[in-house]
N, C-alpha and C positions, 0 to 999 in steps of 0.2 A: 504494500500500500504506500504510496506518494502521501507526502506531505506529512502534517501532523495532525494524529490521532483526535485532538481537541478540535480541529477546525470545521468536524463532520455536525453541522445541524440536522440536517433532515436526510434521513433512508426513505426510498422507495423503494415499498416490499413487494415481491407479484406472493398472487396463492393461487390457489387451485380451488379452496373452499376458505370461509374465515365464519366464528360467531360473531355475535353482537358485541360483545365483550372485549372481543378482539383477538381472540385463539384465533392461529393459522395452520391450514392445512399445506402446505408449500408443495414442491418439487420433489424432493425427495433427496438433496446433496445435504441440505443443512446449511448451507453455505452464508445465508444471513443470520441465523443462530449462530453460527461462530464467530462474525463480525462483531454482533450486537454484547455477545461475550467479553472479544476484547477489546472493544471500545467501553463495557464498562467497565470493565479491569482498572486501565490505563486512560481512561478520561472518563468522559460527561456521556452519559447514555443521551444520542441524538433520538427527536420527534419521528415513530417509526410510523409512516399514512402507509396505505392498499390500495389502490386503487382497486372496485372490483363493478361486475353487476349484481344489480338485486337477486338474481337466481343462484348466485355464487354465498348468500349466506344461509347460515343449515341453523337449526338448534344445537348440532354436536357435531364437532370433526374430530379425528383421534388427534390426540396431543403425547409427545413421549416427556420425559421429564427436562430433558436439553430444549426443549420447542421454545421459543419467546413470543409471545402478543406483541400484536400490534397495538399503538398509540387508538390510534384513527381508522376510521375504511369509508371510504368515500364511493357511495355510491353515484346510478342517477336519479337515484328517489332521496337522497341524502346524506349526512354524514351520520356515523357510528362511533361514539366517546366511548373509550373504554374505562 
């Protein structure tokens, strides 16, 4: 990663599914769960949004213990405060 770790405000996360709450179903590498890790490690945990559509949020997606929520999920019926 370029630059410094504090200078990250905002992630854009993709999912595949997310709740209301803000669980993400993702891809399946993990690969923003280990970001969002060590960015909090070693800085400021940045504002994480999803961009998703309304049929993309469920009442449950699996979540394993490493998974991190999202901040936000922005639909186009609205946004979702976690």
């Amino acid at each position: 990663m370029r630059g410094r770790l504090d200078e990250i405000d905002l992630i854009l996360a993709p999912g595949v599914g997310f709740t209301r709450c803000g669980e993400r179903l993702g891809y399946g590498g993990g690969y923003y769960d280990r970001l969002l890790v060590t960015l909090t490690r070693f800085a400021k945990r940045p504002l994480v949004i999803a961009g998703a559509f309304d049929v993309q949020i469920a009442a449950v997606v699996p979540m394993g213990a490493t998974d991190m929520p999202v901040d936000n999920i922005v639909t186009e019926s609205g946004v979702y405060p976690r």
